[in-house]
Backbone as a chain_set.jsonl record, in Angstrom:
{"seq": "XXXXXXXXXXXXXXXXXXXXXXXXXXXXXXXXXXXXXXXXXXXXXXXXXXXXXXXXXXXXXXXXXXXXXXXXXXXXXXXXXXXXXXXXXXXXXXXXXXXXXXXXXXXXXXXXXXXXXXXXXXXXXXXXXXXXXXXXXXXXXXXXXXXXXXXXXXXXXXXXXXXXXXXXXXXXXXXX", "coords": {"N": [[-42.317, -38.954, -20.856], [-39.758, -41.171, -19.681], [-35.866, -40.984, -19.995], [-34.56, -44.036, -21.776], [-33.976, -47.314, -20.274], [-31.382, -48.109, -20.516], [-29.846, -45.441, -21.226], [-30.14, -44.288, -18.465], [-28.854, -46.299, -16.721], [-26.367, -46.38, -17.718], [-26.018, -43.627, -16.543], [-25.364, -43.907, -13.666], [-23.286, -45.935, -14.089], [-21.497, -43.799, -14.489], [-21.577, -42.525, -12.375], [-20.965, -44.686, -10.514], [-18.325, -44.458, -11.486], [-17.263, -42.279, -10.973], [-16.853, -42.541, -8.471], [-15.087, -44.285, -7.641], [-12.674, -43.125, -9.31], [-11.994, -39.633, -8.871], [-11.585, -37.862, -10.879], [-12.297, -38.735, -13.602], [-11.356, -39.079, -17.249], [-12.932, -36.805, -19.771], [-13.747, -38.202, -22.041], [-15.001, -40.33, -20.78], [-17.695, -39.189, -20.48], [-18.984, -39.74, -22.873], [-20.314, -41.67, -23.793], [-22.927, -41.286, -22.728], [-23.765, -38.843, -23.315], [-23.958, -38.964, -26.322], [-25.646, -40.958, -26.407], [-27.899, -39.273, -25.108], [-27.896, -36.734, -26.95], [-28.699, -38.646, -29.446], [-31.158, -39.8, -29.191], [-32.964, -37.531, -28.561], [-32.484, -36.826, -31.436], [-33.15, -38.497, -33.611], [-32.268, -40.868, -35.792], [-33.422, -41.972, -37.87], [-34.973, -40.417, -37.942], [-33.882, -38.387, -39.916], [-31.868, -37.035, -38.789], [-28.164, -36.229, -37.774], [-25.57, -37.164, -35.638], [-22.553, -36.138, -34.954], [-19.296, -36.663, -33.74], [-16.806, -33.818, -32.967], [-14.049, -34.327, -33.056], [-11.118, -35.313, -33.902], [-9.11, -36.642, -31.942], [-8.467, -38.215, -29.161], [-10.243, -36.326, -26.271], [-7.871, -33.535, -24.601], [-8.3, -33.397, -21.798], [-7.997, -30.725, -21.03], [-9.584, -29.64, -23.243], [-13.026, -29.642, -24.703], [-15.036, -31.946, -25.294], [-16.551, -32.203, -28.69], [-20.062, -32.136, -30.133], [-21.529, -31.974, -32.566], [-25.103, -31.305, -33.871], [-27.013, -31.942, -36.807], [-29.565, -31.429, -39.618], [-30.223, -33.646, -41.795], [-30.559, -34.014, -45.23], [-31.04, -35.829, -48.808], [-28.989, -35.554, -51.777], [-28.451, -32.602, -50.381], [-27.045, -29.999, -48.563], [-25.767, -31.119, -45.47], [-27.551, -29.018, -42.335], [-25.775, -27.486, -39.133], [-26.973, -27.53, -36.365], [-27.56, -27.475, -33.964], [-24.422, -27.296, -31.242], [-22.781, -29.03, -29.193], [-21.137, -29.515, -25.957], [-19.035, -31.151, -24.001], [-17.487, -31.798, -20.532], [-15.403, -33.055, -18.112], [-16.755, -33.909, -14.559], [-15.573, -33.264, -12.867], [-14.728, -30.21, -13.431], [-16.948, -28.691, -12.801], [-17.328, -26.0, -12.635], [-17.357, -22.523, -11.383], [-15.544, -20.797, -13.182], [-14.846, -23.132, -15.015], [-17.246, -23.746, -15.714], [-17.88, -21.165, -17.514], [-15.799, -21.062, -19.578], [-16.318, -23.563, -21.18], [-18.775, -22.614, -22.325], [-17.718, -20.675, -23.689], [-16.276, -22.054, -25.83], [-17.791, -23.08, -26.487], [-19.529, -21.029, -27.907], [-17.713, -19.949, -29.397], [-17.276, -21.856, -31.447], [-19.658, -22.099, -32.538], [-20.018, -19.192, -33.675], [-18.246, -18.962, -35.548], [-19.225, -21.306, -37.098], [-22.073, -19.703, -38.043], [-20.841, -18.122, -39.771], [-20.313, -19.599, -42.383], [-22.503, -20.785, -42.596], [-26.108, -21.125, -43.617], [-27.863, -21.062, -41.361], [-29.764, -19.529, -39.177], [-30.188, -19.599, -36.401], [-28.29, -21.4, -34.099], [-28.167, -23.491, -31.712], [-26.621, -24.085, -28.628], [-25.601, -26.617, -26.028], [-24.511, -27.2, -22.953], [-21.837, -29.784, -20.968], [-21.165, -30.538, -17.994], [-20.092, -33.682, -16.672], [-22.574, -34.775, -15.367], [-24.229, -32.632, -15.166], [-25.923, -29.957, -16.731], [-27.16, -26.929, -19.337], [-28.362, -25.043, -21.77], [-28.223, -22.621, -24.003], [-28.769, -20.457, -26.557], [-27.912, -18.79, -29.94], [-28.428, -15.907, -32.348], [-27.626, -15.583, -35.519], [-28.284, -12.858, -36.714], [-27.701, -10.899, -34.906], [-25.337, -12.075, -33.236], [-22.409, -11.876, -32.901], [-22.848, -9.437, -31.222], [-24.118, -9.478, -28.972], [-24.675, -11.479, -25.707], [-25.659, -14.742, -25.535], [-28.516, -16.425, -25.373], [-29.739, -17.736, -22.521], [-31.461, -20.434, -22.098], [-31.825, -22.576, -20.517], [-30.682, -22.404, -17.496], [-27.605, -23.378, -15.589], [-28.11, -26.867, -14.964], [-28.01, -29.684, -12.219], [-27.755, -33.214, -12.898], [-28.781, -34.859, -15.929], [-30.182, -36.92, -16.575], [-32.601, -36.665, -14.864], [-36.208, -37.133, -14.48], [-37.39, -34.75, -14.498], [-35.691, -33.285, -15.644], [-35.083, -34.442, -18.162], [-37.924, -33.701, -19.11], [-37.472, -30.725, -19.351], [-35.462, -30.649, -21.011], [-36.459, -31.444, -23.673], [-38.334, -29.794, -24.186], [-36.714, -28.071, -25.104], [-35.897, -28.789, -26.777], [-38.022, -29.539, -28.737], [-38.107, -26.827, -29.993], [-35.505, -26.957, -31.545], [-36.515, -28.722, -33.425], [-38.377, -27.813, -34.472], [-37.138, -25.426, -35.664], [-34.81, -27.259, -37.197], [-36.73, -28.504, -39.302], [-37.304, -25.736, -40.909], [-35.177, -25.903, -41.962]], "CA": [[-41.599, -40.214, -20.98], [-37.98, -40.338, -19.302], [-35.069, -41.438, -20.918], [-35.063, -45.613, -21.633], [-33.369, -47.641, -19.413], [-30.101, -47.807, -21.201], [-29.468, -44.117, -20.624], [-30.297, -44.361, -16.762], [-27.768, -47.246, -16.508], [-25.04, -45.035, -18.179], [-25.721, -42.183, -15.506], [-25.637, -45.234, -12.806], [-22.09, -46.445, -14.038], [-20.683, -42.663, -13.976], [-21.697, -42.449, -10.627], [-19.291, -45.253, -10.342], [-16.546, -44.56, -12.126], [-16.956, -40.928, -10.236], [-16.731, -42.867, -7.326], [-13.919, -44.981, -8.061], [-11.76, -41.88, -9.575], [-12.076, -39.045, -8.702], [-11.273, -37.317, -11.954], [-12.528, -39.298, -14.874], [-11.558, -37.848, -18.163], [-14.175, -36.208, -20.549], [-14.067, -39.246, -22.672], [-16.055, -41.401, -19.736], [-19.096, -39.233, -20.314], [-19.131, -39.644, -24.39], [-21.348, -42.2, -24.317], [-23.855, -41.161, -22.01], [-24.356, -37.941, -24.022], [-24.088, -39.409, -27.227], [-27.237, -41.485, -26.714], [-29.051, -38.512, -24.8], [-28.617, -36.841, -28.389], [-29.05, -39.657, -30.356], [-32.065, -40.565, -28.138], [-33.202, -36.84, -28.693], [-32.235, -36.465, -32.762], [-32.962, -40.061, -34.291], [-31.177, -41.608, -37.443], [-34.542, -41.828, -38.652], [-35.674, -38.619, -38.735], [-32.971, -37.663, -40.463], [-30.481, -36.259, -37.949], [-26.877, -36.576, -37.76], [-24.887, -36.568, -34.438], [-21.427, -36.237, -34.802], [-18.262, -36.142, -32.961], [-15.993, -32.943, -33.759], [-12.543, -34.152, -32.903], [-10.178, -36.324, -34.682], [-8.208, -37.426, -31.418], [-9.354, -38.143, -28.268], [-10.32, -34.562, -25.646], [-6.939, -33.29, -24.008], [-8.132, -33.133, -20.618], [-8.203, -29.302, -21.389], [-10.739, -29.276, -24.335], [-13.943, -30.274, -24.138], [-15.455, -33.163, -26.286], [-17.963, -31.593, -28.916], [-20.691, -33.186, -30.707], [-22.568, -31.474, -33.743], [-26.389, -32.266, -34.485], [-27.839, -31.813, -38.264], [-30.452, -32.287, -40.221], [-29.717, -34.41, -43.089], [-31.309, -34.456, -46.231], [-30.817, -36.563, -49.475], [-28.473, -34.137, -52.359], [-28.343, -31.105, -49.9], [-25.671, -30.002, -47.215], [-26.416, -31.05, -44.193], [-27.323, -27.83, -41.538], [-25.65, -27.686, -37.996], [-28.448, -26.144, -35.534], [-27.165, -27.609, -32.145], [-22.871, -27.487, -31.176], [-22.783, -29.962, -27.726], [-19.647, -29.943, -25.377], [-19.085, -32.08, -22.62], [-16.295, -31.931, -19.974], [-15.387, -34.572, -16.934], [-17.715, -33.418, -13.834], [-14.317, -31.821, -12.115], [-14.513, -28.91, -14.147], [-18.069, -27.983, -12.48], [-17.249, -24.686, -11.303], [-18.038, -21.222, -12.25], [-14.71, -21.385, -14.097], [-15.365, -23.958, -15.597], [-18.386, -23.606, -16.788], [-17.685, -20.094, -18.169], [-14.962, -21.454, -20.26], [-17.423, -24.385, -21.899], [-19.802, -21.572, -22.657], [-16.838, -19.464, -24.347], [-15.555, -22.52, -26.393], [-19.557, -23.645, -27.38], [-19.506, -19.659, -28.36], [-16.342, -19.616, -30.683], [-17.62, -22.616, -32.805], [-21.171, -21.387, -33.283], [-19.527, -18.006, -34.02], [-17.65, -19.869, -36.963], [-20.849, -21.74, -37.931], [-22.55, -18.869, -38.47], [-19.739, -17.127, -40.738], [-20.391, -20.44, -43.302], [-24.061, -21.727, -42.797], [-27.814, -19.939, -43.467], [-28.688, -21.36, -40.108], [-30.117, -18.364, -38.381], [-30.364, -19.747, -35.33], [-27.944, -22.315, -33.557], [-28.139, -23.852, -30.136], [-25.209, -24.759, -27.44], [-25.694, -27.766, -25.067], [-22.927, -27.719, -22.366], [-22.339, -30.448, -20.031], [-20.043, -31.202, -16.681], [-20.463, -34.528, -15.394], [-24.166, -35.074, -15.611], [-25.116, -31.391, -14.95], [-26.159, -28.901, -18.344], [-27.202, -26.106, -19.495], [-28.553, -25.216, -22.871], [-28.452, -21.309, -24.45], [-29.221, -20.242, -28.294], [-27.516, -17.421, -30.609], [-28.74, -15.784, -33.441], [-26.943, -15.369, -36.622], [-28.146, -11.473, -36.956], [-26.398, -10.448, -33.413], [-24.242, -13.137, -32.687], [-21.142, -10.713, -32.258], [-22.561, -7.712, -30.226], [-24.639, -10.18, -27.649], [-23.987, -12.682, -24.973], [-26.241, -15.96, -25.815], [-29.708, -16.352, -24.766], [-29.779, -18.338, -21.789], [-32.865, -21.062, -22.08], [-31.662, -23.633, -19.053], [-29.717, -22.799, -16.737], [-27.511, -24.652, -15.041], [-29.159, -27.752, -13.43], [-28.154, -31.127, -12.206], [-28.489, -34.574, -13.341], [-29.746, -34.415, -17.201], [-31.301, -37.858, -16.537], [-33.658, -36.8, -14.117], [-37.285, -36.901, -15.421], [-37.679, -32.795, -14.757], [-34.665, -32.577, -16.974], [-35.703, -34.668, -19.811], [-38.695, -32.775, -19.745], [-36.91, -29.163, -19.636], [-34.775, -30.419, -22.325], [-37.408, -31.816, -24.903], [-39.156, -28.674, -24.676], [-36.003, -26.879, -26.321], [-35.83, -30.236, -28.366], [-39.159, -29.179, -29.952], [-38.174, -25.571, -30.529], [-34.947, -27.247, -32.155], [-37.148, -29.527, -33.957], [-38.877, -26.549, -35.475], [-35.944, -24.848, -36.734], [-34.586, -27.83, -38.286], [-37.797, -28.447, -40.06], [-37.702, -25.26, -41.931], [-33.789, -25.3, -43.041]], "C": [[-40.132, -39.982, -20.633], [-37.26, -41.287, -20.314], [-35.45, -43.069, -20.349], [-34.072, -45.863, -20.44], [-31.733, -47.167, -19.538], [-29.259, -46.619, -20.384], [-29.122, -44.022, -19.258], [-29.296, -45.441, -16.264], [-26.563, -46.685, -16.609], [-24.871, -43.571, -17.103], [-25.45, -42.965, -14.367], [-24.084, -45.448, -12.596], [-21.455, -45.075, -14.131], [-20.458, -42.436, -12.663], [-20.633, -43.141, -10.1], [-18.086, -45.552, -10.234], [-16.213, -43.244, -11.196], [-16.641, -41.456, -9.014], [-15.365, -43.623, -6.865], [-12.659, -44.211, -8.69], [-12.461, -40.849, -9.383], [-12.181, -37.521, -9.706], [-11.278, -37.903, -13.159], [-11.887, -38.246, -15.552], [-12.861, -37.578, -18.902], [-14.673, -37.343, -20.903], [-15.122, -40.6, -22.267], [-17.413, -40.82, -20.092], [-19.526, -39.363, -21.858], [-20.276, -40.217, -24.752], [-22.872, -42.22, -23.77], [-24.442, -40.257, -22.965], [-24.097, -37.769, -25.25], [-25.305, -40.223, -27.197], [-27.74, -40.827, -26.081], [-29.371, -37.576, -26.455], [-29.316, -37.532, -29.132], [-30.672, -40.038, -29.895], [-33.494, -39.06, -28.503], [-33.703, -36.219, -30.167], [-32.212, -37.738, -33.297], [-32.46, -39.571, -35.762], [-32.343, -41.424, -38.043], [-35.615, -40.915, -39.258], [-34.899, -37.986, -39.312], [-32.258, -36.768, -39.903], [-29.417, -36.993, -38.29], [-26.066, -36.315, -36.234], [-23.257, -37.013, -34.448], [-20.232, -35.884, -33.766], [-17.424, -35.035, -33.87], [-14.511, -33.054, -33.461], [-12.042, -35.505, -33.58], [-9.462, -37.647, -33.631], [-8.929, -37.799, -30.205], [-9.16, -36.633, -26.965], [-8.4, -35.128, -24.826], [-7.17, -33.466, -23.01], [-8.661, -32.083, -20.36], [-9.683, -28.926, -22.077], [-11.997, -30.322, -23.87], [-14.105, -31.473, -25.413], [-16.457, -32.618, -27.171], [-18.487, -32.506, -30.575], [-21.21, -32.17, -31.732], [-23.736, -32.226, -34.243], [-26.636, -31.565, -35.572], [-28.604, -32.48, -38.681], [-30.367, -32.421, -41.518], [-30.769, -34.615, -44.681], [-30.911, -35.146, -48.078], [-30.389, -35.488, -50.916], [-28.493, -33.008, -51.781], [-27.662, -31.063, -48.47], [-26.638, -30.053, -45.966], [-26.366, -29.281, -43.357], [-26.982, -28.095, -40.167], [-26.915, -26.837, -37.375], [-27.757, -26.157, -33.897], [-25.229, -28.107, -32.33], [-23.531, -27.993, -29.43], [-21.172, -29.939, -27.289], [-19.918, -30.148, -24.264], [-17.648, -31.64, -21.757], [-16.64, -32.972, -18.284], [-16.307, -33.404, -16.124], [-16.365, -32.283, -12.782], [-14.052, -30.259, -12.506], [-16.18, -28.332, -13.681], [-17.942, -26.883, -11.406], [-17.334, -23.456, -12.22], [-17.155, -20.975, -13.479], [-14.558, -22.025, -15.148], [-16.067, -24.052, -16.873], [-18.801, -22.165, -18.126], [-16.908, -20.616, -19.651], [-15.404, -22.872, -21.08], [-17.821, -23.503, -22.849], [-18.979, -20.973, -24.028], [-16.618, -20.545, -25.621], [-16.972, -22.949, -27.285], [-19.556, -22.25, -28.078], [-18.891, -19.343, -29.667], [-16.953, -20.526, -31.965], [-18.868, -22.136, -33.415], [-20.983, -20.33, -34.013], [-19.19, -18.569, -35.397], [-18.805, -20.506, -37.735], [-21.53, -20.75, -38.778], [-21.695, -17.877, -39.845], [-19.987, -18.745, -42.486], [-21.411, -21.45, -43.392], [-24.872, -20.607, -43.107], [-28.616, -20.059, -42.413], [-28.72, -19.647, -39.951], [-29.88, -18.165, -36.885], [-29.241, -21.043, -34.689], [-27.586, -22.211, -31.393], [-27.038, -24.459, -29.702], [-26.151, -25.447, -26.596], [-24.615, -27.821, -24.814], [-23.209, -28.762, -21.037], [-21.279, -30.953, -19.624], [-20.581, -32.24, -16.482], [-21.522, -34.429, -16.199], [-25.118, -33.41, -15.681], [-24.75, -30.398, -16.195], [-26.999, -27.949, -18.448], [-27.477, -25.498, -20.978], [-29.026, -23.464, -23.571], [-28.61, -21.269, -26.278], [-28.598, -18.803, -28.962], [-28.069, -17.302, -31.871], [-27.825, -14.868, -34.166], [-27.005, -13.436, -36.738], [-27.414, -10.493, -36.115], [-25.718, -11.156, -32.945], [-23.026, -12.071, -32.225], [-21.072, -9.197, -31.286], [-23.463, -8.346, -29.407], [-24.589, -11.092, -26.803], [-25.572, -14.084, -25.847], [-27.284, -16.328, -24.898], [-29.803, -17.531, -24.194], [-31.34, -19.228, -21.56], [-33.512, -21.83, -21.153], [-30.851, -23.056, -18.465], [-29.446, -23.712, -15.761], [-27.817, -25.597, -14.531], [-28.473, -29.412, -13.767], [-28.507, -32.705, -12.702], [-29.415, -34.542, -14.763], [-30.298, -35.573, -17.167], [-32.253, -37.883, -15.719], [-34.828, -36.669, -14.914], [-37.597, -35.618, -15.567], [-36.644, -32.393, -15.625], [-35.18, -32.992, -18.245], [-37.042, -34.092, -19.96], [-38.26, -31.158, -19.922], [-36.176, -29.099, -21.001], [-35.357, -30.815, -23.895], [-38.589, -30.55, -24.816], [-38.526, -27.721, -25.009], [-36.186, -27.707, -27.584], [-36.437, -29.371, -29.507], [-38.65, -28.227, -30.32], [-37.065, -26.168, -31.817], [-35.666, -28.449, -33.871], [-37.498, -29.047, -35.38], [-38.064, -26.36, -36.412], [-35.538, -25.764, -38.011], [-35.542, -28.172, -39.252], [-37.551, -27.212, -41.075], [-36.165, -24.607, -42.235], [-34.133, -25.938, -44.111]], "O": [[-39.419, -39.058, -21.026], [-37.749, -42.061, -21.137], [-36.08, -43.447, -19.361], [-33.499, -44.992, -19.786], [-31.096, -46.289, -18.955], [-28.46, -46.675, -19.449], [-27.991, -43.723, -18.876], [-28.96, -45.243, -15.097], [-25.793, -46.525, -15.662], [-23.932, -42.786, -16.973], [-25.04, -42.036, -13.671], [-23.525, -45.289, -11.511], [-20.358, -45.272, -13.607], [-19.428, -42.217, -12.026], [-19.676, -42.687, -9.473], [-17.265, -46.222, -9.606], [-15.088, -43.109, -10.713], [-16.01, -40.652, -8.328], [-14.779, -43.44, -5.798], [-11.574, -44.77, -8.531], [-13.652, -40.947, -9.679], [-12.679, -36.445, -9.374], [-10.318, -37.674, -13.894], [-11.713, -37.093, -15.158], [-13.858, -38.21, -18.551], [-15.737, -37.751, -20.439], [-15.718, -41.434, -22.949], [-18.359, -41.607, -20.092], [-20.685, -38.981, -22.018], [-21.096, -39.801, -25.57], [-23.784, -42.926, -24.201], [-25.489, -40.601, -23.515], [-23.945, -36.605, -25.623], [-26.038, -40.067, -28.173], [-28.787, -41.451, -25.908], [-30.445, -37.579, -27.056], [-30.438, -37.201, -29.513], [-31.231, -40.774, -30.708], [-34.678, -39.357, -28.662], [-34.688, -35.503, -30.35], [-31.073, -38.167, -33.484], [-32.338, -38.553, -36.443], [-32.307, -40.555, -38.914], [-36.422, -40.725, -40.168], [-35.125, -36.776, -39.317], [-31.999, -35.71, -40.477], [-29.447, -38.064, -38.895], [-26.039, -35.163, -35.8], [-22.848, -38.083, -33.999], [-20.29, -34.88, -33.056], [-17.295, -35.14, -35.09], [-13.772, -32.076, -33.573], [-12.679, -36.554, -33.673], [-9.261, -38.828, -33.912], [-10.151, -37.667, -30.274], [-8.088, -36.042, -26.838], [-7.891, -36.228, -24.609], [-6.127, -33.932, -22.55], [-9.65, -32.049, -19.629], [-10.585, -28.211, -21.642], [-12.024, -31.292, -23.112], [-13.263, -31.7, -26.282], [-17.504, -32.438, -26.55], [-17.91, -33.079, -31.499], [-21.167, -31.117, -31.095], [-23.696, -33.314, -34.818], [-26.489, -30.355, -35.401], [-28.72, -33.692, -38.501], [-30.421, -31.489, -42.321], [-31.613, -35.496, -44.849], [-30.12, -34.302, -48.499], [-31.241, -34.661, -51.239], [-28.563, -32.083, -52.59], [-27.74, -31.873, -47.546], [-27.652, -29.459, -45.598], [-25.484, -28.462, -43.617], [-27.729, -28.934, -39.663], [-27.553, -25.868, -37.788], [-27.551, -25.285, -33.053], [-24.777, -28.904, -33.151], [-24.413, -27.467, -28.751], [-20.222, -30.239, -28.013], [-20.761, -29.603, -23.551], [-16.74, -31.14, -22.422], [-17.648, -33.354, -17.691], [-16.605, -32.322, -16.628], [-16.352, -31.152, -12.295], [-13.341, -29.413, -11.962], [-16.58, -27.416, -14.4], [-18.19, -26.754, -10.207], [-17.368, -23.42, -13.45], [-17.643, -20.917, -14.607], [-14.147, -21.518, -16.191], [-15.886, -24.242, -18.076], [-19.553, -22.14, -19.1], [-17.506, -20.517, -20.723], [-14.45, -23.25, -21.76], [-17.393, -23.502, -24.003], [-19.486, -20.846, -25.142], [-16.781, -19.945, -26.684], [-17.062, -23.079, -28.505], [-19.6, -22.497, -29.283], [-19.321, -18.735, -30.648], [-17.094, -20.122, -33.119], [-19.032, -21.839, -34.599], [-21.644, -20.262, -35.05], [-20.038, -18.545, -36.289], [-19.179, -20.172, -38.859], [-21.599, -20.858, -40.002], [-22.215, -17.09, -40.636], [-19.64, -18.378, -43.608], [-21.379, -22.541, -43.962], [-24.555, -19.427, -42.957], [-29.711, -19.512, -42.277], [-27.969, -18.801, -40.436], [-29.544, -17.152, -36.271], [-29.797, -22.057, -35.109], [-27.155, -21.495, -30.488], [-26.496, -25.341, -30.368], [-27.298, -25.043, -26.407], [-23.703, -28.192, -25.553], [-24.197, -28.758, -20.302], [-20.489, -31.618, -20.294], [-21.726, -32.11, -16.05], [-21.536, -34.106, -17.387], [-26.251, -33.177, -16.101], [-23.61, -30.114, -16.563], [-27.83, -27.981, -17.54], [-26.377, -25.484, -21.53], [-30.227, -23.193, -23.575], [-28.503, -22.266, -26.992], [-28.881, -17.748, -28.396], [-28.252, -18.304, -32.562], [-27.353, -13.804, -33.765], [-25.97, -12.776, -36.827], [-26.719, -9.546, -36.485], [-25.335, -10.759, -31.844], [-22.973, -11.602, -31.088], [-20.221, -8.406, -30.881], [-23.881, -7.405, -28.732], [-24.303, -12.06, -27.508], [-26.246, -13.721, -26.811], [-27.016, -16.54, -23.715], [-29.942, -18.507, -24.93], [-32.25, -18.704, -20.918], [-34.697, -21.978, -20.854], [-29.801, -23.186, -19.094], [-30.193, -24.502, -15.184], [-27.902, -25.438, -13.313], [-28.396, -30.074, -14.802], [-29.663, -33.119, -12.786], [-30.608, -34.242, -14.719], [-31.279, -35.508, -17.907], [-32.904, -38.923, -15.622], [-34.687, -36.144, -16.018], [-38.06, -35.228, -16.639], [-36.659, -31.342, -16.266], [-35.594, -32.282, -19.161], [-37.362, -33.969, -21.143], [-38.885, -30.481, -20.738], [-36.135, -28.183, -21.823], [-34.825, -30.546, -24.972], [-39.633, -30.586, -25.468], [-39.047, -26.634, -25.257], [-36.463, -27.492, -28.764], [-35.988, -28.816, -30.51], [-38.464, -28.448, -31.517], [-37.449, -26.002, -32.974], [-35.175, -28.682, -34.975], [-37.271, -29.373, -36.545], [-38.045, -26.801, -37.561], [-35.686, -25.51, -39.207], [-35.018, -28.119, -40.365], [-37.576, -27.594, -42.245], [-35.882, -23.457, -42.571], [-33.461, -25.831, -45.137]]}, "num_chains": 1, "name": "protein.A"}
């Protein structure tokens, strides 16, 4: 099943705005990949998808989202850290420096959760990439690469590449 319409409309009007500037900021793709989470982690199953910044992105920083699973008297657990940046920043560069900044927060996560396991989702523009660290080597290994990089996260071969980490994520949160 691909994403609903909605979604596909939202990758539609980027195209647009990419077309029309040349350099959106971050903030243009917020809401695209705010309802591919949301769309991914429902309200109803008891997720949470939050934004992690107070102000709006610099330009510089990326935009990052935090998913948890929520339960009724007990701390929510992060499992998945998400960062977005405008599609101009799709370069090896770039994308290194995503990676590094999805890296640092999970790093921190891990120093004040029992998650074991948390997942990065990074994303230029429309094109992402989705790796996983674990809590027991987090500091002496790079981050287990699950997607790499690929094009267009609303294509239907993406939403199926990326609902078959979903599930693994699914898992996990299930047995925090």
């Amino acid at each position: 099943m691909p994403y609903p319409p909605a979604i596909l409309s939202m990758a539609q009007n980027m195209a647009l705005v990419e077309g029309l500037n040349s350099d959106p900021h971050e903030n243009e793709y917020a809401m695209i990949w705010n309802s591919i989470l949301t769309h991914h982690f429902p309200l109803h199953e008891n997720y949470g998808v939050a934004p992690q910044i107070s102000k709006l992105s610099s330009g510089k920083d990326p935009v990052i989202y935090t998913v948890a699973k929520v339960w009724p008297g007990r701390k929510e657990q992060t499992f998945l850290v998400a960062g977005f940046k405008k599609a101009s920043e799709e370069t090896k560069m770039g994308k290194e420096s995503l990676k590094r900044v999805l890296r640092e927060i999970i790093e921190h996560l891990f120093e004040t959760t029992d998650v074991t396991k948390i997942y990065g989702l990074g994303g230029i523009g429309l094109c992402w990439t989705v790796f996983r660290m674990e809590k027991a080597n987090f500091r002496a290994h790079e981050p287990e690469i699950l997607i790499p990089w690929k094009s267009n996260i609303t294509s239907a071969r993406a939403f199926n590449d990326l609902s078959e980490v979903v599930e693994d994520m699914h898992d996990l949160a299930g047995q925090l």
